[in-house]
C-alpha positions, 0 to 999 in steps of 0.5 A: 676401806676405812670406817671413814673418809675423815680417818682414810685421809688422816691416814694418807696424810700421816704416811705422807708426813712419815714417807717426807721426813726421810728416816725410815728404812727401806721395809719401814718406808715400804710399809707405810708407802703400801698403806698410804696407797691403800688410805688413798684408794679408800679416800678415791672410793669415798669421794666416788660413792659421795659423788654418786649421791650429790644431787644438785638443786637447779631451776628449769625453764618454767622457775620450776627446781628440780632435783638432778644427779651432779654428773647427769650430764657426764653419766647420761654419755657414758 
């Protein structure tokens, strides 16, 4: 996984912009679709760790904030 989900994406994109100028040869394109695709599955795993430990301010019933996990509606069904 990359140092960063900045530097993994800025990874996905340059593979991306390399892979739509349709100059490379078939092992160059290769390569770079193989690392686009592991810069993709850091950026997948960075955004989930994120999601992970977003919590979200909300207001109860009383006025009272509370603190609940984003997706505690989601994980609680799964």
């Amino acid at each position: 996984m990359s140092n960063t989900f900045e530097e993994a994406l800025a990874l996905l994109e340059q593979s991306v912009e390399r892979l739509e100028t349709g100059d490379l040869k078939l092992e160059e394109a290769l390569s770079v679709f193989e690392k686009g695709v592991a810069a993709s599955r850091s950026c997948n795993k960075w955004l989930e760790e994120t999601r992970k430990r977003v919590q979200v301010l909300t207001t109860d019933e009383g006025g009272e904030f509370r603190l609940d996990f984003l997706d505690a509606d989601a994980d609680a069904d799964e």
